[in-house]
N, C-alpha and C positions, 0 to 999 in steps of 0.2 A: 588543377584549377581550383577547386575547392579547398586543398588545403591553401593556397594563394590566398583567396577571400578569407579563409575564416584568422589567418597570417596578419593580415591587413586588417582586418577588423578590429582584434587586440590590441595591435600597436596601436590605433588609435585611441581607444580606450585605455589605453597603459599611460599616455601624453596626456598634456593638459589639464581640466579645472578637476579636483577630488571626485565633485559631483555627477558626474560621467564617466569614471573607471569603472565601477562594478554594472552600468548599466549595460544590460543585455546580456550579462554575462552567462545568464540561464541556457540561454540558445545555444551559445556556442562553446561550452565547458561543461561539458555530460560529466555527470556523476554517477555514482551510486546511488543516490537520494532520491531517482527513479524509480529505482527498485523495493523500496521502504512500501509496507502497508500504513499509508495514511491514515491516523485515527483521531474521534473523540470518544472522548470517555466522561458520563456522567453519572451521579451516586445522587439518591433520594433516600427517605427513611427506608422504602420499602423494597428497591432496586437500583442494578448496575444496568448501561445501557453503553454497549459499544456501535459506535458507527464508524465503515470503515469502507476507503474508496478502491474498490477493485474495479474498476473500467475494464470494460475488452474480455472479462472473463466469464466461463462461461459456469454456470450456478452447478451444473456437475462436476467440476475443476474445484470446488471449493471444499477442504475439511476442516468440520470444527471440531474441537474435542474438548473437553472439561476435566481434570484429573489434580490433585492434592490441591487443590485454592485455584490454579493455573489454567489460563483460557488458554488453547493453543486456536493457533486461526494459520491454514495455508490456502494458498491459492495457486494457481499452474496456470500461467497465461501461453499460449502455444504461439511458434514463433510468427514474424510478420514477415512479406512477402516483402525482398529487397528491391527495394526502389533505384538504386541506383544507374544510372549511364552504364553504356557500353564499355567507358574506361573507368567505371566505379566511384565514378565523381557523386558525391553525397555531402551537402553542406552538414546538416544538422540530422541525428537519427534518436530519439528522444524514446522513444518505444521500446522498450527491452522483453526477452520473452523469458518464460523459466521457471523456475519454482520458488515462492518467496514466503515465508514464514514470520510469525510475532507473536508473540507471546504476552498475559497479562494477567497480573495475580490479585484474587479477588478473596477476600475472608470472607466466610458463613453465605456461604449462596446453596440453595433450594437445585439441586443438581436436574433433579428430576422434574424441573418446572421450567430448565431454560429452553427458549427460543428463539430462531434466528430468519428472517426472513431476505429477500436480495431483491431490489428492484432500481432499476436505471443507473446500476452501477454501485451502488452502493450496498453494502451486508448493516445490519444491521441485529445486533444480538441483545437479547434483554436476558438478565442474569437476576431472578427475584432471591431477594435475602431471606433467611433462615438464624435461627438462634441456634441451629445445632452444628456441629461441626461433621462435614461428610470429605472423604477421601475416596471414594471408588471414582474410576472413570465413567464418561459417561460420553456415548456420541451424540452430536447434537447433529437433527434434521432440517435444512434448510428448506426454506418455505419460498 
């Protein structure tokens, strides 16, 4: 049954005006692009600041790490509770559970001065720059 609907939904969207083939498509064509750590990244004289959207996750689930220029950022979101019918009818399941990694390289940052804090889903790391150049690793404490 659902695959029926979601069947029927495309061919309509696959007919007709240009302007209504890709709509909705998000719903109904799961990607991988779920799975991506969403980010911004901004640079001032002074510092980097990543912000980044982990929903659902839970602030013990998150490790940061610092090591040769390179932010590492993982997050472990634990799996979600299948929703599905008795005969596993499931239109749309957009929630993916797992372990999900990104990585991001940053020149001359102060190793020993970053910090990251997590509130209402979002991590949020500030990376203060330095004129010297360091390579040790370094774990960062979320706040």
């Amino acid at each position: 049954m659902a695959n029926d609907i979601s069947n029927h939904f495309n061919d309509l969207l696959n007919s007709g005006d240009e302007f209504f083939k890709n709509f909705g498509r998000p719903l109904m064509n799961l990607s991988d692009s779920f799975k991506e750590l969403r980010s911004d990244v901004q640079e001032t004289e002074t510092d980097y600041t990543v912000a980044i959207d982990v929903p659902g996750v839970d602030k013990k689930d998150i490790s940061i790490d610092f090591k040769d220029n390179t932010l590492t950022v993982s997050a472990k979101r634990q799996s979600f509770t299948d929703r599905s019918d008795k005969d596993g009818n499931m239109i749309a399941s957009e929630r993916s559970s797992g372990r999900f990694t990104r990585q991001y390289h940053f020149p001359d940052v102060d190793h020993e001065k970053i910090g990251a804090k997590y509130e209402e889903g979002v991590l949020t790391i500030t990376l203060p720059k330095t004129t010297e150049g360091q390579s040790k690793t370094h774990k960062i404490e979320v706040q």
